[in-house]
Structures are given as C-alpha cells and as structure tokens.
BAKOL-501591 format. One record per atom (N, C-alpha, C, O, CB): atom name; x, y, z; residue in three letters. Coordinates in nm, 2 decimals. Glycine has a CB too. Example, Ala and Ser with C-alpha at 12.3 -4.5 7.8 and 13.67 -1.06 7.14 Angstrom:
! BAKOL-501591
    a       xx       yy       zz     r
    N     1.32    -0.57     0.78   ALA
   CA     1.23    -0.45     0.78   ALA
    C     1.32    -0.33     0.78   ALA
    O     1.42    -0.33     0.85   ALA
   CB     1.13    -0.45     0.90   ALA
    N     1.28    -0.22     0.71   SER
   CA     1.37    -0.11     0.71   SER
    C     1.29     0.00     0.79   SER
    O     1.34     0.11     0.80   SER
   CB     1.41    -0.06     0.57   SER
! end
This chain:
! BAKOL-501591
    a       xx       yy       zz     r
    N     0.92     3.79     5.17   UNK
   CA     0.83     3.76     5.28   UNK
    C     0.68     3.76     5.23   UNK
    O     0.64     3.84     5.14   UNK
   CB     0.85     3.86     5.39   UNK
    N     0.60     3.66     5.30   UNK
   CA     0.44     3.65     5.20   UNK
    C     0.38     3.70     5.34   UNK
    O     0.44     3.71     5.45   UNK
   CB     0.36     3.44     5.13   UNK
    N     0.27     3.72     5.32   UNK
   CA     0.20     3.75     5.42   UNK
    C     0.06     3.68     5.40   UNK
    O    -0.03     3.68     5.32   UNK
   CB     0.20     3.89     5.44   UNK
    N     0.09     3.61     5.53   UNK
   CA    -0.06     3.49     5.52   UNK
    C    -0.19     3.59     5.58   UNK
    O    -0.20     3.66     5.68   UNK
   CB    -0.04     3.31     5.67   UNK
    N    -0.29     3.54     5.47   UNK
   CA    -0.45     3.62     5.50   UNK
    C    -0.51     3.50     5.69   UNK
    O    -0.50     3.38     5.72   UNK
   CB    -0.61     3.56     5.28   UNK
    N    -0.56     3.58     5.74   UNK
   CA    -0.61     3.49     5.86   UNK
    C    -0.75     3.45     5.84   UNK
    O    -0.83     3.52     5.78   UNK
   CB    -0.61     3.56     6.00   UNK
    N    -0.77     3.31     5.92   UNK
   CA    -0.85     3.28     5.89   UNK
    C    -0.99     3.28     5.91   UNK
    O    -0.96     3.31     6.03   UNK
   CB    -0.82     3.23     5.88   UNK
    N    -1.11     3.28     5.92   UNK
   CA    -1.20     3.33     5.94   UNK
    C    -1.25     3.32     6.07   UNK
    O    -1.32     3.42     6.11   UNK
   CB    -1.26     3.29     5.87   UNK
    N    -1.21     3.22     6.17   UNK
   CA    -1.23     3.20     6.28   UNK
    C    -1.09     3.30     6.35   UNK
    O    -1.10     3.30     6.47   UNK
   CB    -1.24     3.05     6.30   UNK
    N    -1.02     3.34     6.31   UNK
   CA    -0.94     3.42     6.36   UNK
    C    -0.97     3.59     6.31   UNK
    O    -0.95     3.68     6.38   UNK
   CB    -0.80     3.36     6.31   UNK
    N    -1.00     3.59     6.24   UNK
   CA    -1.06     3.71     6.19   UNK
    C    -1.16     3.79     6.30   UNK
    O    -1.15     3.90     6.35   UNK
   CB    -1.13     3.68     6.05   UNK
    N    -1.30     3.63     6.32   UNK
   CA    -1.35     3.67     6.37   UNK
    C    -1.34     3.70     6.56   UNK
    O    -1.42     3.76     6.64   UNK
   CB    -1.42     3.63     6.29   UNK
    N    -1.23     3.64     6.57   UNK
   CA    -1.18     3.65     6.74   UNK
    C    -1.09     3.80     6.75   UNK
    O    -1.08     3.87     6.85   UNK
   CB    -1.06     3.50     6.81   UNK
    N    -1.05     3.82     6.64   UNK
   CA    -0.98     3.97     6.63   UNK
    C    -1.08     4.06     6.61   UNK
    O    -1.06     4.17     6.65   UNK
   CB    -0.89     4.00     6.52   UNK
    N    -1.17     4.03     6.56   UNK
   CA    -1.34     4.15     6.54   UNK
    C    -1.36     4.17     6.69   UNK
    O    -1.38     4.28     6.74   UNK
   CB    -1.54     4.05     6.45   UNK
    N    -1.35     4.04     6.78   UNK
   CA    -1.41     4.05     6.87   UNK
    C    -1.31     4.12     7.01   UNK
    O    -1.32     4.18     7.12   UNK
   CB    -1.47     3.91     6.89   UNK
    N    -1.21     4.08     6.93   UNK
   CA    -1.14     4.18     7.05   UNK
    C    -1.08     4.35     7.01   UNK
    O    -1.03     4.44     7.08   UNK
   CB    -1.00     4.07     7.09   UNK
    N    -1.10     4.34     6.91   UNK
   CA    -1.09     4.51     6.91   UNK
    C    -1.23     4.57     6.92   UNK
    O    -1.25     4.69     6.96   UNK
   CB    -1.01     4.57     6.76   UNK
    N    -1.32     4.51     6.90   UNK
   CA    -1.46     4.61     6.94   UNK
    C    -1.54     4.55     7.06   UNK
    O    -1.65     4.60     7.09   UNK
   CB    -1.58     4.62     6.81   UNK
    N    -1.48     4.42     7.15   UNK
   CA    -1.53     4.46     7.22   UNK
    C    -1.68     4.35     7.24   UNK
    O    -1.72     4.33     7.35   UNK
   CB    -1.52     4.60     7.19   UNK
    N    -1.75     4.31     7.16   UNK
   CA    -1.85     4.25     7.13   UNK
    C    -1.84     4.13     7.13   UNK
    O    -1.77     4.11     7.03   UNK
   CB    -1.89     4.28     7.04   UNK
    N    -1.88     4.05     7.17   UNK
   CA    -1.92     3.93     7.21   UNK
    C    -2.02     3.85     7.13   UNK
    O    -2.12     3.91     7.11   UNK
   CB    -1.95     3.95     7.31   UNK
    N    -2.01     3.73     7.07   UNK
   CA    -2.14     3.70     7.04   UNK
    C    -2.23     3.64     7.15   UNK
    O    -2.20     3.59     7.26   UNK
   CB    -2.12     3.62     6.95   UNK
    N    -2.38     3.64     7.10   UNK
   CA    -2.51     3.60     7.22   UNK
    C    -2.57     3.50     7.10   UNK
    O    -2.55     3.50     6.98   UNK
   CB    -2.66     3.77     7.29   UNK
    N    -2.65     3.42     7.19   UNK
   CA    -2.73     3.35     7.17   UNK
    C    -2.72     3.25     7.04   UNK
    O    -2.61     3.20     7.02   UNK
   CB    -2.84     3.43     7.19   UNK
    N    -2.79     3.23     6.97   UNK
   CA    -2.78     3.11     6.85   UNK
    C    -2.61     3.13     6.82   UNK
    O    -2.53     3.04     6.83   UNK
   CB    -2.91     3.14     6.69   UNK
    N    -2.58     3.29     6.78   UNK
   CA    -2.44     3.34     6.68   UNK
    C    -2.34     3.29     6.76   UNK
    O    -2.25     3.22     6.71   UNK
   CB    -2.40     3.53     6.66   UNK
    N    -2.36     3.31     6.92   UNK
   CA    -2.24     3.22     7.01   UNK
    C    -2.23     3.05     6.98   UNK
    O    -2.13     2.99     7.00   UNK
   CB    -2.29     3.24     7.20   UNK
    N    -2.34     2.97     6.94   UNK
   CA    -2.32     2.86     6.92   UNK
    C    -2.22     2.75     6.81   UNK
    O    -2.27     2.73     6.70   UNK
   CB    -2.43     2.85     6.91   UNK
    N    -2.13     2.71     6.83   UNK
   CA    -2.07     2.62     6.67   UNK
    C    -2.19     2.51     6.65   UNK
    O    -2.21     2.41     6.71   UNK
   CB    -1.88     2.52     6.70   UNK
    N    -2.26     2.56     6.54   UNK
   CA    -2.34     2.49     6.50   UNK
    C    -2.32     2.34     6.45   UNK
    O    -2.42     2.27     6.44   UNK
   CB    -2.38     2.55     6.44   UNK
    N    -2.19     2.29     6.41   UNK
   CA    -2.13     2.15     6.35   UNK
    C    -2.09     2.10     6.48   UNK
    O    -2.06     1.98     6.47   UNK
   CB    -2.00     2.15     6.22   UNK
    N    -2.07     2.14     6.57   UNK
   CA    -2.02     2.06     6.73   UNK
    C    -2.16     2.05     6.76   UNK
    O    -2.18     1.94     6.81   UNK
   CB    -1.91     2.17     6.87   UNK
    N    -2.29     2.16     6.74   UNK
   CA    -2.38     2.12     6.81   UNK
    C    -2.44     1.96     6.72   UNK
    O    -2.50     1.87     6.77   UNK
   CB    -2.48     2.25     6.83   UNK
    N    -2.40     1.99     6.55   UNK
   CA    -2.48     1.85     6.51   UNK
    C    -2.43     1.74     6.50   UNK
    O    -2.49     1.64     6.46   UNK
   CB    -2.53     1.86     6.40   UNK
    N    -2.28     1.75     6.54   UNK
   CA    -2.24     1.63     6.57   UNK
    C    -2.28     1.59     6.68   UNK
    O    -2.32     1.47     6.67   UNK
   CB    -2.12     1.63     6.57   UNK
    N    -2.29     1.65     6.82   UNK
   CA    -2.36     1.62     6.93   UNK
    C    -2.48     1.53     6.90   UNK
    O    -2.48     1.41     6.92   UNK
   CB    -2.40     1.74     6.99   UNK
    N    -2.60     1.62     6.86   UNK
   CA    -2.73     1.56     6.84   UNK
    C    -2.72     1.41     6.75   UNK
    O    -2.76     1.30     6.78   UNK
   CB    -2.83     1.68     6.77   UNK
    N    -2.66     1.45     6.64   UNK
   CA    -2.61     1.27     6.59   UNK
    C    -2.57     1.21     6.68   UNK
    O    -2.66     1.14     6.72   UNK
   CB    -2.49     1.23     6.50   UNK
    N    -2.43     1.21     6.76   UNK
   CA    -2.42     1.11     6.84   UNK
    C    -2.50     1.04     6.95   UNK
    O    -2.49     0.91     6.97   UNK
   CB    -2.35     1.13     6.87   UNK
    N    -2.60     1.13     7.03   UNK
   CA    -2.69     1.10     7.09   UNK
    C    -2.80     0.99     7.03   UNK
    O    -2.84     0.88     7.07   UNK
   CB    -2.73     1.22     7.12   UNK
    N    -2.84     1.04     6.93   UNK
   CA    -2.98     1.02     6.85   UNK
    C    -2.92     0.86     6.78   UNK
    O    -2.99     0.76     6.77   UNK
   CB    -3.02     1.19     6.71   UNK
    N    -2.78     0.86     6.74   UNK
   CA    -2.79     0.74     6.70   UNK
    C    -2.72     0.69     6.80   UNK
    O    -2.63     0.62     6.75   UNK
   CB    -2.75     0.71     6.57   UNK
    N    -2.72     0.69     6.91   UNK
   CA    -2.65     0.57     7.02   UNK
    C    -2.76     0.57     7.12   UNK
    O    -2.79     0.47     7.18   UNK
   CB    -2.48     0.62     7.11   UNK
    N    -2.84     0.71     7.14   UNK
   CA    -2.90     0.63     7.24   UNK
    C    -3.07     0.63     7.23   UNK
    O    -3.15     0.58     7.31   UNK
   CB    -2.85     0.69     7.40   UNK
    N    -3.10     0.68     7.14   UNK
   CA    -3.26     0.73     7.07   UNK
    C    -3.30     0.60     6.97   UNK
    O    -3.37     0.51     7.02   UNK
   CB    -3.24     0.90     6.95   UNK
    N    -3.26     0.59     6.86   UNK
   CA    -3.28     0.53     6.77   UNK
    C    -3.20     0.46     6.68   UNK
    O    -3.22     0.47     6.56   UNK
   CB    -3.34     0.59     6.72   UNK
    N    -3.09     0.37     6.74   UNK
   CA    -2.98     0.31     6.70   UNK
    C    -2.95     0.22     6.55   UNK
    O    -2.84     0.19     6.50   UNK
   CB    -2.96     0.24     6.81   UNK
    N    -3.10     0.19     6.51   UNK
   CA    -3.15     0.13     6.39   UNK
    C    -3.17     0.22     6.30   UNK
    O    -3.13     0.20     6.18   UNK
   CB    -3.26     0.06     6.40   UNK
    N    -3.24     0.34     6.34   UNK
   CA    -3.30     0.40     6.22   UNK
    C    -3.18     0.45     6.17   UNK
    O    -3.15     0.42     6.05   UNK
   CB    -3.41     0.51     6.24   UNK
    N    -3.08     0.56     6.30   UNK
   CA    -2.96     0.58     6.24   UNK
    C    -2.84     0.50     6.15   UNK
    O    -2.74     0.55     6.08   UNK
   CB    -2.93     0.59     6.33   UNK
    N    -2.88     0.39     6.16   UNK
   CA    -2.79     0.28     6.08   UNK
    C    -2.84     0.26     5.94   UNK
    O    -2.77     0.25     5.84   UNK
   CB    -2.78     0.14     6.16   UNK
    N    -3.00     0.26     5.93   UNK
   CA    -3.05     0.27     5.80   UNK
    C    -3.01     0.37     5.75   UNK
    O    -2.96     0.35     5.63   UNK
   CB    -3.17     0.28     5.79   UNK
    N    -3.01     0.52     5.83   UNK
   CA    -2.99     0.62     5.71   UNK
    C    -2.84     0.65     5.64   UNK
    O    -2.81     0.70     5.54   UNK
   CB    -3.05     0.77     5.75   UNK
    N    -2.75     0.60     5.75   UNK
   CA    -2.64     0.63     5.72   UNK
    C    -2.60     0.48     5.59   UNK
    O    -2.49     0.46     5.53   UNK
   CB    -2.55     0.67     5.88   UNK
    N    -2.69     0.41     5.59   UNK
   CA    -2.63     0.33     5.48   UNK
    C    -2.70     0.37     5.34   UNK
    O    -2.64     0.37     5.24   UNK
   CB    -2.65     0.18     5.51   UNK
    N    -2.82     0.41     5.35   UNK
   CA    -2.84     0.48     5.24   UNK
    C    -2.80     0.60     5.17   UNK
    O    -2.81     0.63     5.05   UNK
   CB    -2.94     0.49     5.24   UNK
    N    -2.74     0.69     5.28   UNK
   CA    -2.62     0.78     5.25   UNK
    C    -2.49     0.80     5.19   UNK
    O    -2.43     0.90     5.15   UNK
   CB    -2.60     0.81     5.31   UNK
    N    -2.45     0.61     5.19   UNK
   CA    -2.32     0.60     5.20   UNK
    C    -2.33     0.60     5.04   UNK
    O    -2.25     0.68     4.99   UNK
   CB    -2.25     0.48     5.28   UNK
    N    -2.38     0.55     4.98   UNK
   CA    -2.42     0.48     4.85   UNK
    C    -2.37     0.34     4.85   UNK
    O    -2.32     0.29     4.95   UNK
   CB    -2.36     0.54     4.72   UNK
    N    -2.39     0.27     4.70   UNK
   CA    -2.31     0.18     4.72   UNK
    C    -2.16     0.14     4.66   UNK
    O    -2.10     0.21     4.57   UNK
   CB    -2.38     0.09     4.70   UNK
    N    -2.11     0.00     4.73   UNK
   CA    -1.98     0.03     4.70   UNK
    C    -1.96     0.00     4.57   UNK
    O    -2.02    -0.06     4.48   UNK
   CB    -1.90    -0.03     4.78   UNK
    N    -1.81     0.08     4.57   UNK
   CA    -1.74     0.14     4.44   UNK
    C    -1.79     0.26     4.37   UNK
    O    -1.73     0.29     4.27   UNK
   CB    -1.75     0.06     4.33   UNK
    N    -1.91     0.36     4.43   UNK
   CA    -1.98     0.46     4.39   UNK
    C    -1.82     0.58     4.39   UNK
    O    -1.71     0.59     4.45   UNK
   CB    -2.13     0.50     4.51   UNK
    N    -1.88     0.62     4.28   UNK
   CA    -1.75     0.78     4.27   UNK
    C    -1.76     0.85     4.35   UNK
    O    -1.88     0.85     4.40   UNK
   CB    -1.73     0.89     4.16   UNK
    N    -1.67     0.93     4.40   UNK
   CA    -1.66     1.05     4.49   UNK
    C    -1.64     1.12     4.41   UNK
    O    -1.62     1.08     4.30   UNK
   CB    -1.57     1.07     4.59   UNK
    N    -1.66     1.27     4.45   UNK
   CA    -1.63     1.35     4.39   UNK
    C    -1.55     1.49     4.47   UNK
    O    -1.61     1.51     4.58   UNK
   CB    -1.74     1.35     4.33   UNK
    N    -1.47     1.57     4.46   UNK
   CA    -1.41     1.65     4.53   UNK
    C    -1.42     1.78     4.45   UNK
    O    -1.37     1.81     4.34   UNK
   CB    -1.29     1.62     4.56   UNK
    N    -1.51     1.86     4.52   UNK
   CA    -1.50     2.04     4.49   UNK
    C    -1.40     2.13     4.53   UNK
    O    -1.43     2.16     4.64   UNK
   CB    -1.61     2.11     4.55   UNK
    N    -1.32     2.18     4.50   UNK
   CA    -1.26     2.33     4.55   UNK
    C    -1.30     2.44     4.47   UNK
    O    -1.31     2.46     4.35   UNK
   CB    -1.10     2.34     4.55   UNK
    N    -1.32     2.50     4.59   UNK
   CA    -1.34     2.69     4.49   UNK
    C    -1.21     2.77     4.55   UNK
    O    -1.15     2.73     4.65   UNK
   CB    -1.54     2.82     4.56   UNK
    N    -1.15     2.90     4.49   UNK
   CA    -1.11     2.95     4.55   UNK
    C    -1.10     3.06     4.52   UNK
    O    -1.08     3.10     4.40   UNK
   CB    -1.04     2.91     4.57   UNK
    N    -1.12     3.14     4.60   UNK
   CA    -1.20     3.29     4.60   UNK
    C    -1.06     3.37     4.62   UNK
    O    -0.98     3.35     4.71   UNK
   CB    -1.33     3.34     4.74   UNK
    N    -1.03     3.48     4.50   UNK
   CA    -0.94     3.56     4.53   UNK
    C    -0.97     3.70     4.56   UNK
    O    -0.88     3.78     4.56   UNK
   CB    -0.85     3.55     4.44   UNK
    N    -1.10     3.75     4.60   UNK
   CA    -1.11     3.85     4.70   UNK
    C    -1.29     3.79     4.70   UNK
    O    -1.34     3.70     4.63   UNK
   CB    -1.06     4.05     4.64   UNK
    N    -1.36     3.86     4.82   UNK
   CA    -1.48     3.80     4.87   UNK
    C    -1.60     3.89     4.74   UNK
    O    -1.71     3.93     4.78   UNK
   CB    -1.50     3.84     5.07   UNK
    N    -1.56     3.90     4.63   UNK
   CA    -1.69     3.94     4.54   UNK
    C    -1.77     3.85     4.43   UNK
    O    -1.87     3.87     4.36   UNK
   CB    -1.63     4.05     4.46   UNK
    N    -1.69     3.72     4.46   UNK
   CA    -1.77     3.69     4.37   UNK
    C    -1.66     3.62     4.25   UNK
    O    -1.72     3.55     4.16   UNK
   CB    -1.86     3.81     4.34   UNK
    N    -1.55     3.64     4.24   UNK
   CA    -1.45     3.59     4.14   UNK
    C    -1.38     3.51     4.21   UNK
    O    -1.35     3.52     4.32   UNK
   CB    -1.37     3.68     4.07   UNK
    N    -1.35     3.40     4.11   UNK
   CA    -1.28     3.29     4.19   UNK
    C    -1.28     3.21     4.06   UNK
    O    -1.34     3.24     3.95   UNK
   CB    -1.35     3.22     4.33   UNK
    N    -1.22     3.09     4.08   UNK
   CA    -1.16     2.93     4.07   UNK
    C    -1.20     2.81     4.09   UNK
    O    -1.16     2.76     4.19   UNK
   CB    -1.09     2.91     4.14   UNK
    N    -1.27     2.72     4.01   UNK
   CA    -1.35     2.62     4.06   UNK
    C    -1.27     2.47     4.03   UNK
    O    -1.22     2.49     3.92   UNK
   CB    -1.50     2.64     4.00   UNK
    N    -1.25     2.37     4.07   UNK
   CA    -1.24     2.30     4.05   UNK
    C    -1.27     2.18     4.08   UNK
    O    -1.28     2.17     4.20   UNK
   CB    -1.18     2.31     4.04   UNK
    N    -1.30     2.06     3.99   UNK
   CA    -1.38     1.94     4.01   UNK
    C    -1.26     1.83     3.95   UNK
    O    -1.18     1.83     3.86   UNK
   CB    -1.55     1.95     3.92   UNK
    N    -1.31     1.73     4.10   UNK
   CA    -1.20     1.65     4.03   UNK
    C    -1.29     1.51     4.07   UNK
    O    -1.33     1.51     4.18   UNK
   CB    -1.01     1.67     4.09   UNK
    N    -1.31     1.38     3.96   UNK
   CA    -1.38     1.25     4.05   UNK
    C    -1.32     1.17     4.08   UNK
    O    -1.25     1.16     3.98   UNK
   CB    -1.46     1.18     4.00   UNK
    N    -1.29     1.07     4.17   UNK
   CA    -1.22     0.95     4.15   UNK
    C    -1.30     0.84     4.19   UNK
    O    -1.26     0.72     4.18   UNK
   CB    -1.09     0.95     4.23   UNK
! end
C-alpha cells in the first residue's frame, strides 16, 4: 500500500480546517482566476488590438522550440531533480 502525499491546495483546506482560520483579504484571493479574468476583459473589451499584438509577439515565431521544465522535490529543503527536455 503507497500512501499518496496531498496536495497543496488540500493541505492547505486541512490547515484550515483543523485551526480554524480562514484566509482574509489579498491571501483569500486565487490570484491566476483573478489574471485570467483581467485578460479576458482587457483583451475583449478594453483594447482588443493591443491584446492581439502582444500575444503575437509572445507566441514567437513559427516552428520556434518549446521547451519543458520539471523539478521534483523530494522533501521541501531544497534537494530535488531537474529535468529539461526541448522539442
């Protein structure tokens, strides 16, 4: 039998329910729901051009490599596993 580590967003709803504490203000917010929000807004109904410029100079151009990172941390100090791979 393995025993799966939980994950951080579960970790931290178990912090919150055995002590009790709640998060306030900014710490209560998911910050990537909030910036996906503000993107979608900003490029649909603000500035529908500029947004289109930047996201094409972001994209690069085509046939550009990707590249993919993993790390993987086998306890939270600082030791771990890196790997790089391009295609």
């Amino acid at each position: 039998m393995t025993l799966r580590r939980p994950s951080t967003g579960q970790a931290e709803i178990m912090n919150q329910t055995l002590t009790g504490k709640l998060p306030t203000g900014w710490d209560a917010i998911d910050k990537a729901q909030l910036a996906k929000v503000i993107w979608g807004i900003f490029s649909t109904y603000i500035a529908p051009e500029v947004a289109q410029k930047l996201t094409s100079k972001v994209s690069g151009p085509p046939g550009a490599t990707r590249e993919l990172n993993l790390v993987l941390n086998g306890d939270f100090k600082g030791v771990g596993i890196s790997f790089a791979a391009q295609f």
